[in-house]
N, C-alpha and C positions, 0 to 999 in steps of 0.2 A: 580141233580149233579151226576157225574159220581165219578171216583176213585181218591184217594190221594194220593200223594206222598209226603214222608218229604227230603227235601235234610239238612243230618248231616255233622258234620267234626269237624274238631279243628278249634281255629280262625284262620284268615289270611292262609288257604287252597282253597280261590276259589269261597268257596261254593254264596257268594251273586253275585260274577263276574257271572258264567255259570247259579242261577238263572235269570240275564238278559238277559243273551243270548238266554234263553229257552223263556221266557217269554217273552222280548221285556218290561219290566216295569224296568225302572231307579232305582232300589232299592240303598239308598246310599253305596257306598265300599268305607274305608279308611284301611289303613295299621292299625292298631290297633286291640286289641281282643274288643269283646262284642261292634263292630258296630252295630251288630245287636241285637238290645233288641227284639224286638217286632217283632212277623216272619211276613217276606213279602208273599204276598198269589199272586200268578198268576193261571188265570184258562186259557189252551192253548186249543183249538182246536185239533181235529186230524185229520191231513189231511188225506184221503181215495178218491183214485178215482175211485171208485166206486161209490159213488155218484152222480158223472159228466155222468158216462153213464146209471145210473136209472133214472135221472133228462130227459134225451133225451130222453127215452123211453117213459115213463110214462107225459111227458109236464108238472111238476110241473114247476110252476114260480121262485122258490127258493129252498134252503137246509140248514138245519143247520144241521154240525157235532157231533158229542159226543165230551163230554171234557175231560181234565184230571187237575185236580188241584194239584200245585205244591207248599211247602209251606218251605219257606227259616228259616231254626231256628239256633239260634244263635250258634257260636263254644260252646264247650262242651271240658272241663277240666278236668286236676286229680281233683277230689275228688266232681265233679258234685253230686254225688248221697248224697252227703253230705251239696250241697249246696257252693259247691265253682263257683265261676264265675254267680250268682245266676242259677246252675244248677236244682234246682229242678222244678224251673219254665220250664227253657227249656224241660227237660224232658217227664212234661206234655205233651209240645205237641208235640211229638216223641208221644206220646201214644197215641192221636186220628186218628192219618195217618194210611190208608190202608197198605202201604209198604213203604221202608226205600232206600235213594240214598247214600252212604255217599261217599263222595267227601275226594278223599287221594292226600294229594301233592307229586307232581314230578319233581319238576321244582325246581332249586336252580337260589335264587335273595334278595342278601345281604338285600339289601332295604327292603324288605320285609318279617320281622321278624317272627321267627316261635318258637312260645307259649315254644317248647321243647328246643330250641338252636342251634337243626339241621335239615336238610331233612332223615325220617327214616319213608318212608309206613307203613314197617309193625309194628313197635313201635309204630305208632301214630294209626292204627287200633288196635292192645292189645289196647292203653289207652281206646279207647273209647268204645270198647269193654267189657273191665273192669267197666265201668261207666254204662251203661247200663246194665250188668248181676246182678251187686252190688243191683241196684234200682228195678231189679225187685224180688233179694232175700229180702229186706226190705219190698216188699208189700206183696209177699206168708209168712215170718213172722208172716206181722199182722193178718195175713187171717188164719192161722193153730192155733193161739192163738186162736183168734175169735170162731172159727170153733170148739177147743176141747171143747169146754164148753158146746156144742150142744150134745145131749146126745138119738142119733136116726140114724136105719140103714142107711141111706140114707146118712146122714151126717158125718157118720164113714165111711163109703166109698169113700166119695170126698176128707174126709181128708187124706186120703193116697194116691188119688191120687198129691194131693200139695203137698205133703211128696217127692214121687217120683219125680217132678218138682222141688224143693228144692235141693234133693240128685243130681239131674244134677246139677243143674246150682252153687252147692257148690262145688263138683268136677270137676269144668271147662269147662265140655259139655255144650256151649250156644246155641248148636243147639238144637233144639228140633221138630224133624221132630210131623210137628202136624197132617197132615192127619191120620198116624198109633193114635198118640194121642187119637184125636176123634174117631176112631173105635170102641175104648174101653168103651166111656162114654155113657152116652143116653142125649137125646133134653136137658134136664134142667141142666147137667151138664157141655153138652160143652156150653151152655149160660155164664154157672156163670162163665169157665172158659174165654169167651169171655169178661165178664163183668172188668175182670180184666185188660185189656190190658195190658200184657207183649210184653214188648219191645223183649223178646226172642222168642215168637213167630209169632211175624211181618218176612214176605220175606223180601230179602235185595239183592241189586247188588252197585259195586263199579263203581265210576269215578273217571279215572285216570288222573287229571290233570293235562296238560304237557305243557312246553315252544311251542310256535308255528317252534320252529328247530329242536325240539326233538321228532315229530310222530314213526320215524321209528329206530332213535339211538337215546334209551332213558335209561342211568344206574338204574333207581329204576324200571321199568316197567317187567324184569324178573322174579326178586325173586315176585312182588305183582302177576304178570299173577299166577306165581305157586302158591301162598297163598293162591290166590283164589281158583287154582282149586281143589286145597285140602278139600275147604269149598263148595263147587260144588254151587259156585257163581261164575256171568259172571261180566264184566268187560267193561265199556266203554273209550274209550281212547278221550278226549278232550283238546283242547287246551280254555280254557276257556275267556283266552284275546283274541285270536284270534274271537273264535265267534262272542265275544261281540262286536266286532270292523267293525264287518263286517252284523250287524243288522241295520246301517243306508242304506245300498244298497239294487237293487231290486234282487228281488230271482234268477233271474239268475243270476246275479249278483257276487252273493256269493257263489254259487254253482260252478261259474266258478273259484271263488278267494281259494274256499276249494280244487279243483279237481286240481291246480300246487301244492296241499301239498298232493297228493295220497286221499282225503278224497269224498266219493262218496253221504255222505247224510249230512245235518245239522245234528248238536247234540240235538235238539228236536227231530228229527225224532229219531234218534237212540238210544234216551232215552225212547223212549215212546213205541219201537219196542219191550224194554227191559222191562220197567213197564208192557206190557202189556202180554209180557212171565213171569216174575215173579209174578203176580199176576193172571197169567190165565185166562184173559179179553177174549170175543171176541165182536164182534160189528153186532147189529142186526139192519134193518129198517123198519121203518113203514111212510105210506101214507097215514094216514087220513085226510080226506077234501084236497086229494091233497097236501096236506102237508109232502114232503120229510123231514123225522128225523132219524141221526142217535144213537144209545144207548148203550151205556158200559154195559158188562152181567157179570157176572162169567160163566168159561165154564162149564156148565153140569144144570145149572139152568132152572125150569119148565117153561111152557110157562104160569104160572097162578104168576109164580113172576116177568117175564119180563113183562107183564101188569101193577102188581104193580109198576113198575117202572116209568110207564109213568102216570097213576093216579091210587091214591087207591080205587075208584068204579069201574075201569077194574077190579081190583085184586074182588073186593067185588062181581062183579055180572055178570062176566066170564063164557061166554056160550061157545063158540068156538075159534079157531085161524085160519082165513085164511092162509095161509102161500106159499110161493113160493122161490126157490132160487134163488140168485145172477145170477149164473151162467146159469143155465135154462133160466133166463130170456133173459138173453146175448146174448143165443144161437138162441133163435128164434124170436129176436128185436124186439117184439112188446106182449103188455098184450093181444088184442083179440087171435093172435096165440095161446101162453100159455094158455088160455082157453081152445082153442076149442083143445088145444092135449090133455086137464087134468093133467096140470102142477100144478096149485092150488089145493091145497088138503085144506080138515078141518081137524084141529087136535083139538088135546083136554087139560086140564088144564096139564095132565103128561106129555104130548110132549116135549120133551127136545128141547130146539132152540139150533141152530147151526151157525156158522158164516157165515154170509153173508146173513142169510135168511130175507126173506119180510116178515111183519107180518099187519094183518089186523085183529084187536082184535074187537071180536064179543060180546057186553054187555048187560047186563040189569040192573036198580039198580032201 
C-alpha cells in the first residue's frame, strides 16, 4: 500500500460528495450531520504516463500504478475532542492517515444545512482546528504525566521536549514545522514522537468547495486563498457536485464537460498532484520478471528502504540496485542502447532513488 489521505470537514461540507468523485465508490451522502459513521476507504490509482512509454520499451504485457488511499471520516464538531458528535472516534482516525485534506464549504444552498447556521470558511477551519489542537493537547497531557514519573536522563529530555509541544499548541501555534522538530531529537525520540500521532504534526492542504457557477466568482474563496497562504498551505478549488455528476461519463468526456468551466484536470488528479507535494512522494519503477510496477517513496529515501517496500527480504538481503532513469531511457528508446552507452549503473543500499528512476533490486536472503 502506498500513502493515505484523510479527507476532514464539518458535516454537510462535501466531504463524502468529492470522496466519490475521487474515488468513483458510491459512498452514501444525505443532507444530515454524522452520515457518515464509519469512514469510507477508496484506494485510486495514479495515473502516470510514464508508464505507457516504459510499457513500449521494455514489451512488458501489463502495469500496475502505485496508489493512494483516500479515507472519508465523518464531519467533526464543537466539542469533538470531548466526544460530541461521537468525536473521539472520529478523531482516531484522523490519526492513522499520512496527511490531512479538509474540505471547507463555499457554496451557499438553503437545503443544505450547515452544523453552524451559516457559510463561514474560515470559522469553520478555527472550529476544527480548535478540535484537533484540543485532542492533541489531551494526549501530550497524558504523556508528560506518564513520562514525569520516569526518573532518567533520557527521559527528562523527552519530557521537555512535549513540554515545548504543549507550550505551542497551548499558545495557539498548531503549526509545528516538524522537519526543524526532528533535527533536534535522535532515532528513539523522534519514534516515540511518531508513536504519538499528533494530529498537529500531520501536512494538511484545503478543498475549496464550490457551486459548479462559482469556479471564478466565488465570495468565500478570497479571504480562505489568503488564510491559507498565511498558513503556507495550498488550496484546491472544486466543485464537488459537479465532479460527482460527471463520473458516470468517459474520460473525455468529462474532461471535455470540466474544460467549458475553465478546469484543465479532474479533481483526483489535482488532489493527488497536491498529496503528493504535501507529503513529498515521488514515484519509482521496477521490472521484475517483466513485470512493470509503479511505487510511492518519500523523497530523499535509501534505496535499501524502497526495497523494503516491495518485500522485506529485498530490504533483509540487499546486494545492489540496478538502476536507470525515466528519462535516459526515453532518450535513447530502447534497454540494449542504455546498455551498451552505460546508462545502467549499480548503486548501493545509500543510493538515494529519485523520481522517475528504474530500479532492478539485486538480493540474496
Amino acid at each position: 500500500m502506498g500513502f493515505s489521505i484523510g479527507i476532514i470537514g464539518l458535516p454537510n461540507v462535501g466531504k463524502t460528495t468529492i470522496f466519490n468523485a475521487i474515488t468513483a465508490v458510491c459512498a452514501e451522502a444525505s443532507n444530515y450531520p454524522f452520515c457518515t459513521i464509519e469512514p469510507n476507504i477508496g484506494v485510486v490509482p495514479v495515473r502516470d504516463d510514464r508508464l505507457d512509454r516504459i510499457k513500449e520499451i521494455i514489451k512488458t504485457e501489463s502495469y500496475l500504478p502505485t496508489t493512494i488511499k483516500f479515507i472519508d471520516i465523518a464531519g467533526l464538531v464543537r466539542g469533538a475532542n470531548k466526544g460530541e458528535g461521537l468525536g473521539n472516534k472520529f478523531l482516531s482516525h484522523i490519526r492513522e492517515v499520512d496527511g490531512i485534506a479538509h474540505v471547507v464549504r463555499c457554496f451557499d444552498l438553503p437545503e443544505v444545512v450547515h452544523v453552524e447556521g451559516s457559510v463561514d470558511p474560515i470559522r469553520d477551519i478555527e472550529v476544527i482546528k480548535t478540535e484537533l489542537v484540543l485532542s492533541d493537547i489531551e494526549i501530550l497531557d497524558k504523556r508528560i504525566e506518564k513520562l514525569a514519573k520516569v526518573n532518567t536522563p533520557s527521559s527528562k529530555k523527552f519530557l521537555e521536549v512535549l513540554k515545548k509541544l504543549l507550550e505551542n499548541l497551548n499558545t495557539g501555534i498548531s503549526i509545528v514545522e516538524k522537519d526543524k522538530l526532528f533535527a533536534t531529537l535522535n532515532d528513539d525520540e523522534k519514534s516515540q514522537i511518531e508513536e504519538l500521532n499528533l494530529i498537529s504534526l500531520k501536512p494538511m492542504f484545503y478543498i475549496a468547495n464550490v457551486s459548479e457557477t462559482e469556479f471564478k466568482e466565488n465570495k468565500y474563496l478570497p479571504k480562505l486563498l489568503e488564510y491559507a497562504e498565511k498558513e503556507s498551505k495550498d488550496v484546491v478549488i472544486i466543485s464537488g457536485k459537479l465532479e460527482e455528476e460527471i463520473t458516470q461519463f468517459e474520460e473525455s468526456e468529462r474532461l471535455s464537460i470540466l474544460n467549458e468551466y475553465g478546469i484543465e484536470k479532474e479533481a483526483i488528479d489535482r488532489i493527488i498532484i497536491k498529496g503528493y507535494k504535501m507529503l513529498d512522494l515521488i514515484t519509482f519503477f521496477t521490472t521484475a520478471r517483466r513485470e512493470l510496477k509503479a511505487w510511492t517513496l518519500k523523497r530523499g529515501e535509501k534505496a535499501i528502504k524502497a526495497a523494503g517496500k516491495i518485500h522485506t527480504d529485498m530490504e533483509r538481503g540487499f546486494i545492489r540496485a540496478e538502476v536507470i532513469h525515466y528519462d535516459d531511457l526515453i532518450k535513447v528508446g530502447s534497454e540494449l542502447k542504455a546498455r551498451e552507452m552505460g546508462l545502467y549503473r549499480l548503486e548501493g543500499k545509500d543510493y538515494e532513488i529519485q523520481d522517475g528512476d528504474i530500479v532492478y533490486f539485486r538480493f540474496k536472503v
